[in-house]
C-alpha positions in Angstrom: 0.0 0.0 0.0 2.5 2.7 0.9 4.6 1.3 -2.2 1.2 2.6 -4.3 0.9 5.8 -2.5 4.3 6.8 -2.5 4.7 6.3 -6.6 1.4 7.7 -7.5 0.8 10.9 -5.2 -0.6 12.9 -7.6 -2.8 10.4 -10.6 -5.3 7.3 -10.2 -4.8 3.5 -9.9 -5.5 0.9 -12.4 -6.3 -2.2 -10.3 -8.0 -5.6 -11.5 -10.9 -7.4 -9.3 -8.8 -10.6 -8.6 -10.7 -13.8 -9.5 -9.3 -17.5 -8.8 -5.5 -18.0 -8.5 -5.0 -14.5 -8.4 -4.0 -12.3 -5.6 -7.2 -10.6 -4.0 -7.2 -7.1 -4.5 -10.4 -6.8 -2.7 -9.2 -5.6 0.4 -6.5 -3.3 -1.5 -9.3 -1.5 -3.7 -11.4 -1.0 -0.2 -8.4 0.7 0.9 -7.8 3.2 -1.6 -11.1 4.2 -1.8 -11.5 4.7 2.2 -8.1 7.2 1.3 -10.2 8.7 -1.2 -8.0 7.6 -4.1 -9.2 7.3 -7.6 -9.4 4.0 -8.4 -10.2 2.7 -12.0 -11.1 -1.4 -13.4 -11.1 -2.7 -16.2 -13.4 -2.6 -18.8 -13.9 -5.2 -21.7 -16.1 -3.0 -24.5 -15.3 -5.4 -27.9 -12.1 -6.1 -28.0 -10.8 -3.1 -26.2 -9.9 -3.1 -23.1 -10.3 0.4 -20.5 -10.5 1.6 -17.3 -13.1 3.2 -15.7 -13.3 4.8 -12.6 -15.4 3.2 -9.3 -16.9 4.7 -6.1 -17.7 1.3 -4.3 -17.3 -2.2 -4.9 -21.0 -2.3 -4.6 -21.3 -0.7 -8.2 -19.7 -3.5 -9.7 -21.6 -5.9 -12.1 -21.0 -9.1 -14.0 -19.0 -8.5 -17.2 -17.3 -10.7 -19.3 -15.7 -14.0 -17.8 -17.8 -13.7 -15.0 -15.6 -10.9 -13.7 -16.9 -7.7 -11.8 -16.9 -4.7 -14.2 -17.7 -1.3 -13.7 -20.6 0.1 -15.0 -21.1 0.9 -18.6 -21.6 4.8 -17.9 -18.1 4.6 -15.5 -15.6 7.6 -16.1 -12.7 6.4 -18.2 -9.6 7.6 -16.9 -6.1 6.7 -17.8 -4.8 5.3 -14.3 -1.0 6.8 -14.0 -0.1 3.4 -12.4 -1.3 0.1 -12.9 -1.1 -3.4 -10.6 -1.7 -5.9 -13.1 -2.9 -9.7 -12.9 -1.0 -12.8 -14.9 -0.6 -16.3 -14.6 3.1 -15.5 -14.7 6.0 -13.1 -14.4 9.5 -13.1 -14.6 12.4 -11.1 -13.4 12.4 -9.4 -16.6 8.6 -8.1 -16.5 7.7 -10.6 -18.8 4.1 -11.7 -18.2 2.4 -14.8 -19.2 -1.4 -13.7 -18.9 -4.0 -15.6 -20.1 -4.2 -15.4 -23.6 -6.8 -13.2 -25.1 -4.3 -10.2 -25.1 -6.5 -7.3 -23.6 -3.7 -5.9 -21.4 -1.2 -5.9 -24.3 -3.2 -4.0 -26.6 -4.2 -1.7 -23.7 -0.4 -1.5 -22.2 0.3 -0.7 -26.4 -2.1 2.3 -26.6 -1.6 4.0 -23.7 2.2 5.1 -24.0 4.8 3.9 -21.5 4.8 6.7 -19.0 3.0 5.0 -16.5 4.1 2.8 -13.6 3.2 -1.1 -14.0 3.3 -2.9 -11.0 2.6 -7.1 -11.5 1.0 -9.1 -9.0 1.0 -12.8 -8.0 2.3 -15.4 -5.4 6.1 -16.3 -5.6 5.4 -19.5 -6.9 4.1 -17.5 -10.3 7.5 -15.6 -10.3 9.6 -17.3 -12.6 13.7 -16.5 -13.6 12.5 -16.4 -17.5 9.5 -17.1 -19.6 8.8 -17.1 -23.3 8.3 -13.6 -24.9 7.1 -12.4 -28.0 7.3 -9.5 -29.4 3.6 -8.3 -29.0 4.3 -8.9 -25.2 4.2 -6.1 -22.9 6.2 -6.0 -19.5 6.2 -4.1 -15.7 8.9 -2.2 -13.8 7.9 -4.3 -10.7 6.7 -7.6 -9.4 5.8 -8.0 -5.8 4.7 -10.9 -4.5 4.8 -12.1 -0.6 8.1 -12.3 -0.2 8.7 -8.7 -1.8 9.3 -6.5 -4.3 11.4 -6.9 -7.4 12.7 -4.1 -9.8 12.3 -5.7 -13.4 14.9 -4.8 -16.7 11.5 -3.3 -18.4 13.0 0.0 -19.1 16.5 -1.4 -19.3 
């Protein structure tokens, strides 16, 4: 949390509603909100993927995959940093996610200024996966055991 704070005083935070095998972010996006910090979701609208800024979790609805979404009518926003869900990571910021590509097209669009944080348990942490080159990467992976600075911008 004061990782989050510290890195994005001044913009919003992209998080993702964790479903099964993933880290819960639950608790996290309570927190934020209780702060009053703008936090944004995901949004699947075709094949685009965007964030959209949330209140409460209690606005949340099915979307695709079963996942909470935000509403249709939610702000879009352009969160300055971004914890982001995978299957995988490794210590180069690779990510193995699962396969439909909806954070590398999004990641792809939006520039590279902001700050992309990956989250999962160790055991997802891997010394190197397969990349291609359509594959985006973070600057950081934290998992329980801490945080790790990836070669992204290297």
């Amino acid at each position: 949390m004061n990782m989050i704070e510290k890195d994005n005083s001044s913009g919003s935070i992209g998080l993702y509603f964790s479903t099964n095998g993933e880290v819960s972010t639950v608790e996290l996006i309570e927190a934020l909100l209780r702060r009053n910090i703008r936090v944004a979701l995901p949004a699947i609208e075709g094949d685009k993927m965007i964030f959209k800024k949330i209140s409460s979790i209690e606005e949340l609805h099915p979307g695709p995959f079963g996942i909470p979404h935000p509403e249709k009518n939610g702000e879009p926003i352009s969160p300055s940093l971004l914890v982001i869900p995978a299957l995988a990571f490794d210590r180069r910021g690779v990510r193995l996610g699962r396969g439909r590509g909806y954070y590398d097209r999004y990641l792809r669009g939006t520039g590279h200024g902001e700050l992309r944080i990956g989250l999962c348990f160790h055991f997802q942490f891997y010394e190197r996966l397969p990349c291609s080159a359509h594959d985006e990467r973070v600057d950081v992976v934290v998992t329980e055991y801490g945080v790790f600075h990836t070669t992204r911008r290297d």
